[in-house]
C-alpha positions in Angstrom: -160.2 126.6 -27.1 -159.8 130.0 -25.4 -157.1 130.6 -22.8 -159.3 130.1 -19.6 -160.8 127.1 -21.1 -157.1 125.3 -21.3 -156.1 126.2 -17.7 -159.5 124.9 -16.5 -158.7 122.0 -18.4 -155.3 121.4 -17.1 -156.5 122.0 -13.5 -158.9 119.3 -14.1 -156.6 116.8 -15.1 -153.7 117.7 -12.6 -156.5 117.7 -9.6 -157.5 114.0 -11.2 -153.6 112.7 -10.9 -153.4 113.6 -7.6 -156.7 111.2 -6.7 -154.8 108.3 -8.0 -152.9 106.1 -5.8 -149.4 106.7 -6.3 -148.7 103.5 -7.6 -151.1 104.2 -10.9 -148.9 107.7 -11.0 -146.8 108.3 -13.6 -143.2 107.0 -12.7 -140.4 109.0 -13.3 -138.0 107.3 -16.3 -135.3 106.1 -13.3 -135.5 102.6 -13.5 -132.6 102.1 -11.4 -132.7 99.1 -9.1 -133.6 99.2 -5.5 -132.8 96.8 -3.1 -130.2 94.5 -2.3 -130.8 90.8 -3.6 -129.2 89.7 0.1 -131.0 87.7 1.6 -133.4 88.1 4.8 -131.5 87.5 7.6 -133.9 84.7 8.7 -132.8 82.8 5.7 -129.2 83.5 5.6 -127.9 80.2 6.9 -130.0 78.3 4.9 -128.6 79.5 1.0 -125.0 79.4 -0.2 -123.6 81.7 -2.7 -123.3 80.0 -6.2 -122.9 80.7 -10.1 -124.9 80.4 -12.6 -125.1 83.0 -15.0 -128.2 81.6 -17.3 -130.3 81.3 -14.5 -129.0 84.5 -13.4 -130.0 85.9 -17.0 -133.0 84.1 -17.3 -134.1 85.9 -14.3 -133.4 89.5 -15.3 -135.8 91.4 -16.9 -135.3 94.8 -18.9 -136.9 97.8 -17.5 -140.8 97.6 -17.9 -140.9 94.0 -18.4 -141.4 93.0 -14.6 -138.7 89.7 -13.7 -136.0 90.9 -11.3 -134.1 94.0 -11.1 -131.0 92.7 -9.3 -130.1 89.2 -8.3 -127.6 86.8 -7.1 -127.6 82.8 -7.4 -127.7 81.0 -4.4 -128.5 76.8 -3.8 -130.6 75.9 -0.9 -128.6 74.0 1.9 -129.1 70.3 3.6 -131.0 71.3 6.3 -133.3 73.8 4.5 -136.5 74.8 6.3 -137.8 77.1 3.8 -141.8 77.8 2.8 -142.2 80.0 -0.4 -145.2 81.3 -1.4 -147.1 81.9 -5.2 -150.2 83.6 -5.5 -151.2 82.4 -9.2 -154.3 82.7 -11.5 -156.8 79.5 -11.3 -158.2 80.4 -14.6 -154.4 78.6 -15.7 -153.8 75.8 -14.2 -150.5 75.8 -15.6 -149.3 78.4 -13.6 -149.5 77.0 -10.3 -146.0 75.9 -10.5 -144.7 79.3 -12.2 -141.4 80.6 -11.6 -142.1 83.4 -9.5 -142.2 82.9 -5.8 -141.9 85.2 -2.4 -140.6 84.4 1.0 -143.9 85.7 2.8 -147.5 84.5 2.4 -149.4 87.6 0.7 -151.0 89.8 3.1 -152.8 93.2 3.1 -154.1 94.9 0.3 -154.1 93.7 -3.2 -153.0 96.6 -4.8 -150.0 96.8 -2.3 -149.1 93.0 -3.3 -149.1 94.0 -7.2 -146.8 96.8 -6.8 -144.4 95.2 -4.4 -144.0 92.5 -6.8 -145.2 94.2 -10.1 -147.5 92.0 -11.1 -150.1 93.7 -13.6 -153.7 92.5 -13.5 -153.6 91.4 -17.2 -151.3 88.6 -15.7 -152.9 87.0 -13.2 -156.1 87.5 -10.8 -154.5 86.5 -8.0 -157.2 84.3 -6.6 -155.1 81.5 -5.6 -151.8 80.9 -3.5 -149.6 77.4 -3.4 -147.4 77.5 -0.4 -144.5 74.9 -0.6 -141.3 73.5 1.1 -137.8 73.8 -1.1 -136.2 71.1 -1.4 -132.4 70.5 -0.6 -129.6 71.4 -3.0 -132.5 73.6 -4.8 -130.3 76.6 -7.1 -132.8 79.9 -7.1 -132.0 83.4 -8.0 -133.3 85.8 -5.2 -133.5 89.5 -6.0 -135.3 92.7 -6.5 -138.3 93.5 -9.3 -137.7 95.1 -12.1 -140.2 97.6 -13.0 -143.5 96.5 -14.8 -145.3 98.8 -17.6 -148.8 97.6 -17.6 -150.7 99.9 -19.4 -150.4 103.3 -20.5 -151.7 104.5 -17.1 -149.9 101.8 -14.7 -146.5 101.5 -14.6 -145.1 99.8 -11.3 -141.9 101.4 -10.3 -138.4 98.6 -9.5 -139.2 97.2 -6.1 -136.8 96.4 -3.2 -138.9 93.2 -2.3 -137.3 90.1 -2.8 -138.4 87.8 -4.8 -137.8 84.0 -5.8 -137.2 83.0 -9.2 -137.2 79.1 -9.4 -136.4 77.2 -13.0 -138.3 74.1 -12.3 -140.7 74.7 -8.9 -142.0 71.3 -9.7 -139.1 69.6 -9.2 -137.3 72.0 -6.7 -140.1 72.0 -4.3 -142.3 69.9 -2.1 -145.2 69.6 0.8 -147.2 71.9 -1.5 -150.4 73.1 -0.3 -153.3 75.4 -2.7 -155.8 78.2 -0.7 -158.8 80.3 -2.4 -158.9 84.0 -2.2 -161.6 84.8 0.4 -162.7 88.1 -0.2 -162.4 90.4 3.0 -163.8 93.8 2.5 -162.7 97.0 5.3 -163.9 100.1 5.5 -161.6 102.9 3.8 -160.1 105.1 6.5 
C-alpha cells in the first residue's frame, strides 16, 4: 500500500471515530473512580452509616467488569420511604430481583441509561423495569460504577451515578410493581 493510500486510509477511519457517540469511543486507560458514593440529599435521613466489608466487597468490581467503582455500607432506617428502581431483561425471569438497583425510574434515551450505569447490551435488553419499596433495617451498598468493557468497540467509562447494590432484593424489599418497555421513537435533532 503506497503512501497516499495509507493516509487516505487513516483519514477514513479517524473521520468514522468521530461519527460515534462518545460513549462507543475509545476510553482512555484511567479508570479512576468518579463520584462520591454519598448519598442524594433527598435520601440522607433515611440511611445510616454501617460496616460490612463482604457486602462492601461483594459490591466492587475491578476495572472493566461493571459492579461499583466506589461505595459505602449504609442500613435503611425505621421510617424508610424509599422506591428503587431495576430495569431487567424478561427473557430471564430470574433477574427480576437482581442486585443491581437505582434511585430514579429510567428515563430518556437508552443508550444514556447503559452508560450511566454500564450496562452492556449482552446483559440485559432492558425491556422491563420492577419498581419497589425497601424495607426497614435493609443493609445496601450505594456507590459509583465501575467501568464496563463490553466489546472490543464499547467500553463504558466509571460513572458518577449512584447506584444500589442489594444482597437479597427479595427479601430486602417490598410493594413491588413490573412495567413493559413501550417503545417511543423522536425525531433526531
Amino acid at each position: 500500500m503506497g503512501a497516499n493510500a495509507l493516509v487516505r486510509v487513516v483519514t477514513l477511519v479517524t473521520f468514522a471515530m468521530l461519527l460515534l457517540p462518545h460513549s462507543m469511543r475509545a476510553q482512555p486507560a484511567n479508570n479512576a473512580c468518579v463520584g462520591s458514593p454519598a448519598l442524594p440529599a433527598e435520601y440522607a435521613g433515611q440511611f445510616k452509616p454501617a460496616e460490612d466489608e463482604t457486602l462492601l466487597s461483594a459490591a466492587k468490581g475491578a476495572p472493566d467488569a461493571g459492579s461499583l467503582c466506589d461505595g459505602k455500607v449504609y442500613v435503611t432506617g425505621d421510617d424508610v420511604d424509599i422506591t428503587v428502581n431495576r430495569a431487567w431483561n424478561s427473557t430471564n425471569p430470574g433477574s427480576r430481583m437482581g442486585k443491581w438497583w437505582a434511585f430514579y425510574r429510567p428515563d430518556g434515551k437508552v443508550a444514556q441509561y447503559r452508560s450511566d450505569y454500564e450496562i452492556c447490551y449482552q446483559w440485559s435488553p432492558l425491556d422491563k423495569l420492577t419498581r419497589c419499596r425497601i424495607k426497614a433495617g435493609t443493609k445496601v451498598v450505594i456507590g459509583t460504577g465501575q467501568s464496563a468493557k463490553c466489546s472490543e468497540y464499547l467500553t463504558y467509562p466509571p460513572s458518577a451515578a449512584k447506584q444500589i447494590y442489594i444482597d437479597n432484593a427479595s427479601s430486602a424489599l417490598s410493594d413491588c410493581r413490573d412495567y413493559d418497555l413501550i417503545f417511543s421513537w423522536k425525531p433526531v435533532e
